[in-house]
C-alpha positions in Angstrom: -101.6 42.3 -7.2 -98.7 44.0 -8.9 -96.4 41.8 -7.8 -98.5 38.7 -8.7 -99.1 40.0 -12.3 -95.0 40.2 -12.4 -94.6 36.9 -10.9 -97.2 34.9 -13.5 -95.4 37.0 -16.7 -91.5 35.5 -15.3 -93.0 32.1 -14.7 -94.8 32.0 -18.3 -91.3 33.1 -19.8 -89.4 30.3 -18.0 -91.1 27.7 -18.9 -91.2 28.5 -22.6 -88.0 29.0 -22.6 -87.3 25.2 -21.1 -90.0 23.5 -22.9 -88.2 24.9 -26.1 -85.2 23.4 -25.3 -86.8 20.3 -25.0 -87.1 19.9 -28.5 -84.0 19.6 -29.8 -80.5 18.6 -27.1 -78.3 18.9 -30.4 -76.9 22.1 -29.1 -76.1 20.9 -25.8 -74.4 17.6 -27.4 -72.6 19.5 -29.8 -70.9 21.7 -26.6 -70.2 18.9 -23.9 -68.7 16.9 -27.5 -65.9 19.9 -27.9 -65.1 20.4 -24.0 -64.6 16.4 -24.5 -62.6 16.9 -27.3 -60.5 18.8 -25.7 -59.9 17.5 -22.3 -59.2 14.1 -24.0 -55.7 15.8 -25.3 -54.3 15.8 -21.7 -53.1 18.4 -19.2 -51.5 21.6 -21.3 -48.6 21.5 -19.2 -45.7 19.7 -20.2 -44.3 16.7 -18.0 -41.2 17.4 -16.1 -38.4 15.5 -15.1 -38.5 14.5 -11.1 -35.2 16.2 -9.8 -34.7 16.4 -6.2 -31.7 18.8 -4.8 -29.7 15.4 -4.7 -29.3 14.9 -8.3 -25.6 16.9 -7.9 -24.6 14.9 -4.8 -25.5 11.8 -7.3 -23.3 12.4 -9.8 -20.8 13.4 -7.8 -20.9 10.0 -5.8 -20.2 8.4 -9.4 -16.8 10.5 -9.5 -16.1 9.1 -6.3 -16.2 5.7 -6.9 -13.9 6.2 -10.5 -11.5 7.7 -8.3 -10.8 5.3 -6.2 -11.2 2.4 -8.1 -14.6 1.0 -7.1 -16.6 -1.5 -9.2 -18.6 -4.3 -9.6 -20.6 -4.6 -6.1 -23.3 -7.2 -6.2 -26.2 -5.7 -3.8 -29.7 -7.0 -3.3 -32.1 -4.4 -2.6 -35.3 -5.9 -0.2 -38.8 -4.1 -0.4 -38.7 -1.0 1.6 -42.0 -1.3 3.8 -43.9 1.5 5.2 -43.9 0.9 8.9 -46.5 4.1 9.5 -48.9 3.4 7.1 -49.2 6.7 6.0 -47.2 6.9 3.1 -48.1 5.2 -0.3 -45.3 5.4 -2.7 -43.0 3.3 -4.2 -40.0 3.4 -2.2 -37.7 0.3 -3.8 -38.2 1.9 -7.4 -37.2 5.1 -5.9 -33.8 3.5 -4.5 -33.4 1.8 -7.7 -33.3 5.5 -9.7 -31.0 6.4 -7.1 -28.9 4.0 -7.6 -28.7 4.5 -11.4 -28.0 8.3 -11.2 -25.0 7.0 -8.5 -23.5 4.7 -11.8 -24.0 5.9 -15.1 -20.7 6.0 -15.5 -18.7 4.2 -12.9 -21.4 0.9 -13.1 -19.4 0.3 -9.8 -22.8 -1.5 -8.0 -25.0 -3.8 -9.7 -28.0 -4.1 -8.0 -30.3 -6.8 -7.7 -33.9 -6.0 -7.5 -35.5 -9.5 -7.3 -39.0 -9.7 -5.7 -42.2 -10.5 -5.6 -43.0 -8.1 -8.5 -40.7 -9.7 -11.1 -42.7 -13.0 -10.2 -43.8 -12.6 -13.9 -40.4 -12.3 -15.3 -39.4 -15.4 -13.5 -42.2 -17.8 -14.4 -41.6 -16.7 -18.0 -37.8 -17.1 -18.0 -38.3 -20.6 -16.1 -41.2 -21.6 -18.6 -39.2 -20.9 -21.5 -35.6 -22.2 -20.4 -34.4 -19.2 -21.0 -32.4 -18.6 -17.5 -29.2 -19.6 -18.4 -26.4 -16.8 -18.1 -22.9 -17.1 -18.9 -22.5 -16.5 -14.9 -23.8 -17.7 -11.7 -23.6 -15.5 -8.6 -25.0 -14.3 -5.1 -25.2 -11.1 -4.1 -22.5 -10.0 -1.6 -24.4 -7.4 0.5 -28.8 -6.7 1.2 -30.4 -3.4 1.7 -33.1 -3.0 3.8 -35.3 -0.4 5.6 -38.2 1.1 6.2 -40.0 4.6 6.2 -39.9 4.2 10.2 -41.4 7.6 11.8 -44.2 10.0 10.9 -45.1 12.1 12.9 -48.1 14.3 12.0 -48.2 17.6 13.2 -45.5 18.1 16.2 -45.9 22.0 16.1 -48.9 24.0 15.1 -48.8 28.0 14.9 -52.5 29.6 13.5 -53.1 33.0 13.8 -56.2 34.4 13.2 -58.7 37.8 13.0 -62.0 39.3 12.7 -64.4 42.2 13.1 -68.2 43.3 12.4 -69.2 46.8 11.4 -72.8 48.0 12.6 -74.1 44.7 12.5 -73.8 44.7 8.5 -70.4 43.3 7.7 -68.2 40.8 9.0 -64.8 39.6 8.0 -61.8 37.2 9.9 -58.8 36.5 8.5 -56.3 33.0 9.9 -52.7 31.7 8.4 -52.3 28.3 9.8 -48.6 26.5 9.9 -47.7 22.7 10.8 -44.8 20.9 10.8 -44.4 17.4 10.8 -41.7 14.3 10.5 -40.8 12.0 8.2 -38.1 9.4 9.2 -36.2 6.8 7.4 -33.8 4.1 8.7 -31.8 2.0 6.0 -28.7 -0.8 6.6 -26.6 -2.8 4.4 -26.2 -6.8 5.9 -23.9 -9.3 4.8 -25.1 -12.0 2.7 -22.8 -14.4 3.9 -23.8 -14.3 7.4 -26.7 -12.3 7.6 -25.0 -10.1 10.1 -25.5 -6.3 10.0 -22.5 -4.2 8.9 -21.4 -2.0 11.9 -21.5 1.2 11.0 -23.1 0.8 7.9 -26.2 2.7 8.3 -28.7 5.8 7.8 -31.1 7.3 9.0 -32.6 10.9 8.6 -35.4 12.5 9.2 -36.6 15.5 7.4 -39.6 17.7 8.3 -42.6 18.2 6.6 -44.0 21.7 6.2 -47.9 22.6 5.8 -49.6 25.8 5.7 -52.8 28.0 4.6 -54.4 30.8 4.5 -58.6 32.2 4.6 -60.0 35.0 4.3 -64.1 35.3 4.6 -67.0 38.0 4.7 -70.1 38.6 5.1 -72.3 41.6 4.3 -76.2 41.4 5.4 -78.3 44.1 4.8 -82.5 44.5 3.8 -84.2 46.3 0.8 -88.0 47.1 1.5 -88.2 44.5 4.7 -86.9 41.9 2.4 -83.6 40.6 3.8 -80.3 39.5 1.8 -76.9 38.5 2.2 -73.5 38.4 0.7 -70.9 35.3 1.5 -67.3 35.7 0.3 -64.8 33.4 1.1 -61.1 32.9 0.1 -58.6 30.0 0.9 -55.2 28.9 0.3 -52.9 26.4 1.2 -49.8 25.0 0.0 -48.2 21.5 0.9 -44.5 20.0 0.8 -44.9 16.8 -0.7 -44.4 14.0 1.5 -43.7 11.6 -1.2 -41.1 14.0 -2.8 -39.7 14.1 0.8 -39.6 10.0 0.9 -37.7 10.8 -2.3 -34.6 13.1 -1.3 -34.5 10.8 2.2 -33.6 7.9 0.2 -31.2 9.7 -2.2 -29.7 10.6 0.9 -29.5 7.5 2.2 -28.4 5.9 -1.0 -25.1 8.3 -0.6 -24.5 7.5 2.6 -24.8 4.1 2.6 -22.6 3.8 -0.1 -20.4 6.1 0.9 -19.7 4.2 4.4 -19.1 0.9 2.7 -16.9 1.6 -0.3 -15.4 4.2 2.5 -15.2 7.2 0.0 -15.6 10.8 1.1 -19.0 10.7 0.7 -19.5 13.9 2.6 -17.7 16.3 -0.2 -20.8 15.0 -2.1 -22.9 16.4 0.1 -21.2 20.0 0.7 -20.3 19.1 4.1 -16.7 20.4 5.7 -14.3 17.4 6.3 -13.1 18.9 9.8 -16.7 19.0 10.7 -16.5 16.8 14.1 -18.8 14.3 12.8 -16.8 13.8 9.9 -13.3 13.4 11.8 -15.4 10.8 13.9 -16.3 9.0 10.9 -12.8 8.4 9.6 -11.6 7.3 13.2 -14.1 4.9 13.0 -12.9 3.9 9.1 -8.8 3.6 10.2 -10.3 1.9 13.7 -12.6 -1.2 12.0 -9.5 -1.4 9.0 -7.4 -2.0 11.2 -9.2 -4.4 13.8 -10.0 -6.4 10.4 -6.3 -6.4 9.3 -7.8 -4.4 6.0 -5.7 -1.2 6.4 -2.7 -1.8 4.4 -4.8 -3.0 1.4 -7.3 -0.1 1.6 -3.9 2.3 1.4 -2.3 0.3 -1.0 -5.4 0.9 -3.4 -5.3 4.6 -2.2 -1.6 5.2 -3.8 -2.7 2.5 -6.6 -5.8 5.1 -7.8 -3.0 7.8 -7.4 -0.6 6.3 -9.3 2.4 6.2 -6.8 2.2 2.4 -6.2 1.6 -0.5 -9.1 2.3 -3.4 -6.2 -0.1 -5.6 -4.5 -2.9 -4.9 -2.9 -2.2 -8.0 -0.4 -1.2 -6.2 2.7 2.4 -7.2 2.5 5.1 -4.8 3.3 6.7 -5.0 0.0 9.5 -2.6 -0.8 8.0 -0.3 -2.9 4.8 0.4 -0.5 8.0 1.3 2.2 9.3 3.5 -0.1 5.8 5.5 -0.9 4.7 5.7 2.8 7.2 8.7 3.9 6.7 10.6 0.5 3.4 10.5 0.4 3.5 11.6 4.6 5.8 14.6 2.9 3.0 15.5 0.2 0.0 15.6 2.9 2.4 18.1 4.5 3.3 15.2 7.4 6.4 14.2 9.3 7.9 11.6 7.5 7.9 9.4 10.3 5.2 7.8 12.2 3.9 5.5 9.3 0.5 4.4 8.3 -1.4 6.4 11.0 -4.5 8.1 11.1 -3.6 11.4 10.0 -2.3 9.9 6.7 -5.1 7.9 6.3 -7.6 11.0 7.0 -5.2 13.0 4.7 -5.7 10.6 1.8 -9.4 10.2 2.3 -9.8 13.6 1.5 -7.5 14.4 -0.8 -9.4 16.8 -3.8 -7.1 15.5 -6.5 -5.9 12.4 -7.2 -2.0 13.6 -7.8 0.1 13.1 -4.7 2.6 14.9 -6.7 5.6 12.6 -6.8 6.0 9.6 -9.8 5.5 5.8 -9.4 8.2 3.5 -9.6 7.1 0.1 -10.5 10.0 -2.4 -7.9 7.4 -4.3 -5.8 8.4 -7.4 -7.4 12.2 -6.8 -6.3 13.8 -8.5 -3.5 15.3 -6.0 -0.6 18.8 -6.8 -1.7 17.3 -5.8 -5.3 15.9 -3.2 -4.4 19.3 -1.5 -2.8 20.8 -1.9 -6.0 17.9 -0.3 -7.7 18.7 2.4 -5.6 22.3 2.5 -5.7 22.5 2.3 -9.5 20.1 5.2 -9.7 22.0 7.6 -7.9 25.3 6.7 -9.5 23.8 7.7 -13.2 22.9 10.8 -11.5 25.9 12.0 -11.0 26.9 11.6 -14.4 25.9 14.5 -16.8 22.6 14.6 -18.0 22.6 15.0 -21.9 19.0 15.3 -23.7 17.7 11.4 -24.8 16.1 11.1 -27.9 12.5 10.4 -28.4 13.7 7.3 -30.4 15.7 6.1 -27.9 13.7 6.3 -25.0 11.5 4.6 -27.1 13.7 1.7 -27.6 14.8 2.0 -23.8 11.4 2.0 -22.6 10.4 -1.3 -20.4 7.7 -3.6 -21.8 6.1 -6.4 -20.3 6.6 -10.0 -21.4 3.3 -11.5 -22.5 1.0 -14.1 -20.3 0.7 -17.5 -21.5 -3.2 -18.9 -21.8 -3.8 -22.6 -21.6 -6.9 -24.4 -21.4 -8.2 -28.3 -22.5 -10.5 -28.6 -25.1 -14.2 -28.7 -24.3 -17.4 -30.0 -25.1 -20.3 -27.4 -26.4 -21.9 -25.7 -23.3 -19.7 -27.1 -21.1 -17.7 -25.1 -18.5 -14.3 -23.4 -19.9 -11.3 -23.6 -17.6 -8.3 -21.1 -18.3 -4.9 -21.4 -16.5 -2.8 -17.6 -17.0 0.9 -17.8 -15.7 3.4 -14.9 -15.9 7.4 -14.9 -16.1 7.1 -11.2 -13.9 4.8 -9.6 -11.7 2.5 -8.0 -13.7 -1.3 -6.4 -14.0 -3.6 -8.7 -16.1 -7.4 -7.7 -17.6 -9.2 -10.3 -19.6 -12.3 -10.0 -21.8 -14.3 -12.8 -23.3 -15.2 -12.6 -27.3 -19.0 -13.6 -26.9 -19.2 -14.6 -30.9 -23.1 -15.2 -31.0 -23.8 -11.1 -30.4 -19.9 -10.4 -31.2 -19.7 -8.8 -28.4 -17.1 -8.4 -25.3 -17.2 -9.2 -21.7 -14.9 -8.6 -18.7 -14.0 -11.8 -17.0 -10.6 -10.5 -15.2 -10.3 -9.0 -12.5 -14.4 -9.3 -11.5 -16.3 -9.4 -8.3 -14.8 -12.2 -7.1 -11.3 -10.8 -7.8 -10.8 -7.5 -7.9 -7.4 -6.8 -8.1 -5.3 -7.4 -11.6 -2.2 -8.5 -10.3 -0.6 -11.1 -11.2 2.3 -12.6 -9.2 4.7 -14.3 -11.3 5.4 -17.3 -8.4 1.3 -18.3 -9.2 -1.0 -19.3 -11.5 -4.0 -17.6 -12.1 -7.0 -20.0 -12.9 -10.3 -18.8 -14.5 -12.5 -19.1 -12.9 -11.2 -21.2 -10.5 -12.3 -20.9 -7.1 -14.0 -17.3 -8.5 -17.8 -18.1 -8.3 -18.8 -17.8 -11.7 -18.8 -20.3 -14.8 -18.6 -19.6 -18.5 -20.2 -21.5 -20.7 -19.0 -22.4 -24.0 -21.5 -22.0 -27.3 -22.2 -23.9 -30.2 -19.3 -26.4 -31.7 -18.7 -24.2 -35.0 -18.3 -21.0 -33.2 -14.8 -19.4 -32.7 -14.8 -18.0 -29.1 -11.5 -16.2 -27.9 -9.9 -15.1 -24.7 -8.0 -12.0 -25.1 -5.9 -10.8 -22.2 -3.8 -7.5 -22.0 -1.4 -7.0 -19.8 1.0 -3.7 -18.1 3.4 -3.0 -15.4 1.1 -0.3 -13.6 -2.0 -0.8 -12.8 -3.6 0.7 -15.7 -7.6 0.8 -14.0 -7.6 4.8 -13.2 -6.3 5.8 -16.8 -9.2 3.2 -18.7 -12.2 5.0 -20.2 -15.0 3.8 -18.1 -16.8 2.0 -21.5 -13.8 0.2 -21.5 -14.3 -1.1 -17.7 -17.8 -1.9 -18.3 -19.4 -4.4 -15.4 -17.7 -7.5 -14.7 -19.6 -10.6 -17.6 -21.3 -7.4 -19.0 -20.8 -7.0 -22.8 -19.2 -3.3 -23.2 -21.0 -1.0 -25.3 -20.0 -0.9 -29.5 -16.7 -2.4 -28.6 -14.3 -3.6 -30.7 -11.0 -5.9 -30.5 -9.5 -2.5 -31.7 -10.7 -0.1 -29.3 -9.7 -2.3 -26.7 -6.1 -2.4 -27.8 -6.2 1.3 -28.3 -7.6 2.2 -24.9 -5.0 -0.2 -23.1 -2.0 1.3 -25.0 -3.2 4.8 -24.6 -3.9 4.3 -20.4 -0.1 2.1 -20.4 1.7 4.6 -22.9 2.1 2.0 -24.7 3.6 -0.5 -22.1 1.1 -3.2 -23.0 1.7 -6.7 -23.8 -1.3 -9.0 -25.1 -2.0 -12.5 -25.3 -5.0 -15.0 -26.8 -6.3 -18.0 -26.6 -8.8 -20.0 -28.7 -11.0 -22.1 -26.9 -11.0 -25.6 -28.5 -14.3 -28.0 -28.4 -14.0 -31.6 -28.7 
């Protein structure tokens, strides 16, 4: 009866107490109106930047491709499909921030990320006749890959324990660990005949770490025949994210893949010793393919270009003054002098740290051989003579200059296509920029994609565009549109700031004719020559 009487009393209680809050739900708004309030405001913490342990390797691929001269490389980058179907990320846009932390400064590849997702873009730019460009191109390489291997849980470790006291309490204890693999398999392919490039490839894996721990207890136990029980249970775990994983794989790739077709020493990017025995394998490979393609005197002749021993061709002639580099440069790699253009020198210039070779250019590729011997033989008779100091004035005055470039081109119609024929009275190194007057703006048309090098033999003439696959458009009748064109006796590309470079028929950034005189004279010391030309409309 007592415990009846004290039942009917608690019952009585609770039911006044929820038939008073019946009557008014004001409270209960006015709470659930504030937690709203507040959760509407977002997630306290601050957002954060997505770095991976890449981002160094990144930037550091950037430097790479300054030093040694690379630029404008059209690439088309296909969607990369998730072969498992386990992973749901975005794997093109992540290759596409790659890519743009590899160039922020070098902009040495432009890539192309038409799809199936810029169908909206397309329709709109077709619709509204809008896809003109003052340049037509195709891409000269694809990427394409896939995330190709996941494999879920290839070793397992759990450990695990327990005991019970008198029946009353019980407790366990586990820590489980898994590990599994994520693969990804990338290529670059020719666009011109679809063909993979040998050797052009990556693929990684990385694994995939999982692991948790529990801890649970029970304590059971009776007060006056009436039974109870206690439950306590604990649990961690913590996960690597597989998506962040997809991330740093393609990062990875991104160097790499670059790295083996520009063939820069992609590996110092990536902290790894160049006598490693996979490295040393990868440059044999490099001097072996160069040289079954008939590409390895060019490739060195750029090498001592970006140095700044060498301001010839990069044709793959054996012109005097590439003769003359070859044993010196041997000498400054700590070489014999006499085995040529072998492997070690080509490993030795690969992975050279600075870009100094230590001995001075001297600009005679245009000589003949007989020329060149008097060169020589002159030289070395003024050295004998005594050696008073020369006056800042007079070396001035003594100094060689180049002869400016003559423009022609026939008068046009508005929108047609713009024809330009350079011709030079020496050998020489030419850049030309386009004055784009509706946004006054200025744009690289030479040397471009199509032809990277500025040289400019003085037995040819240079058309523009010519048989270069791109076409410039003229504008309306009463706008003035110039062709500027500067031109040196070195090759002036290592010493340009990189605004200056831009892309190739990409407007540079707050440029003016000004600062493009005084960046050319500063990166020449002053050994420029420039010419214009005013394109005429009929």
């Amino acid at each position: 009866m007592i415990r009846t009487a004290h039942f009917l009393v608690a019952l009585v209680v609770l039911s006044s107490t929820l038939f008073a809050g019946c009557g008014t739900f004001q409270p209960m708004r006015d709470a659930v109106e504030e937690k709203a309030q507040t959760a509407r405001t977002g997630p306290d913490s601050a957002p954060q930047k997505n770095l991976t342990n890449m981002a160094d390797c990144l930037r550091c691929m950037d430097r790479l491709f300054i030093e040694n001269g690379i630029k404008d490389l059209v690439v088309l980058a296909e969607d990369l499909h998730d072969n498992t179907k386990k992973m749901n990320v975005g794997a093109r846009d992540m290759l596409m921030s790659a890519v743009s932390d590899m160039t922020k400064r070098s902009r040495a590849i432009r890539l192309i990320t038409f799809g199936g997702d810029v169908s909206n873009l397309v329709n709109w730019l077709n619709a509204s006749g809008s896809n003109s460009r003052v340049y037509t191109f195709k891409p000269d390489y694809d990427i394409r890959g896939s995330i190709s291997q996941m494999d879920d849980n290839i070793v397992q470790k759990r450990k695990s324990a327990g005991g019970s006291f008198g029946g009353y309490f019980d407790f366990d204890w586990s820590k489980d660990v898994n590990a599994s693999v994520l693969a990804l398999d990338m290529s670059i392919i020719s666009t011109q005949t679809m063909e993979l490039l040998p050797g052009v490839t990556s693929r990684n894996s990385i694994l995939v770490f999982k692991e948790g721990d529990a801890v649970g207890s029970a304590l059971t136990g009776s007060i006056s025949k009436q039974s109870f029980g206690l439950n306590l249970n604990f649990s961690f775990s913590a996960n690597e994210g597989s998506a962040q994983a997809v991330r740093t794989l393609i990062e990875l790739a991104s160097i790499e893949l670059f790295g083996k077709l520009t063939r820069v020493p992609y590996w110092s990017c990536l902290g790894i010793d160049p006598n490693h025995h996979l490295v040393k394998e990868e440059i044999g490979d490099w001097y072996y393919s160069l040289s079954q393609e008939r590409k390895l005197i060019p490739y060195i002749q750029n090498q001592f270009r970006m140095r700044g021993v060498y301001s010839g061709p990069v044709d793959g002639s054996q012109n005097p003054e590439f003769q003359a580099v070859v044993p010196k440069a041997r000498l400054a790699l700590g070489l014999n002098e006499g085995n040529g253009i072998d492997e070690d020198l080509f490993s030795g210039l690969i992975n050279l740290k600075t870009k100094n070779l230590g001995f001075p250019s001297e600009p005679v590729a245009h000589l003949t051989e007989v020329q060149y011997e008097e060169k020589k033989t002159t030289k070395a008779k003024k050295g004998k003579k005594s050696s008073a100091p020369v006056k800042s004035d007079e070396a001035k005055a003594t100094k060689p200059l180049p002869q400016k470039v003559q423009i022609s081109g026939k008068p046009v119609k508005p929108g047609a296509d713009i024809s330009l024929t350079v011709k030079s009275k020496e050998n020489t190194f030419l850049y030309c920029y386009l004055n784009e007057p509706t946004h006054d703006s200025w744009l690289r048309i030479y040397p471009n994609r199509f032809a990277p090098d500025p040289w400019l033999d003085k037995n040819k003439s240079l058309q523009i565009p010519g048989d270069m696959k791109f076409e410039i458009k003229t504008g309306k009748k009463f706008e003035v549109e110039k062709v500027y064109c500067f031109n040196t006796i070195i090759d002036v590309t290592p010493n340009l700031p990189v605004s200056a470079r831009g892309g190739d028929f990409e407007p540079l950034e707050n440029y003016t004719l000004e600062k493009l005189r005084a960046d050319f004279s500063t990166a020449s010391a002053g050994a420029v020559a420039e010419s214009s030309h005013q394109i005429m409309k009929q």
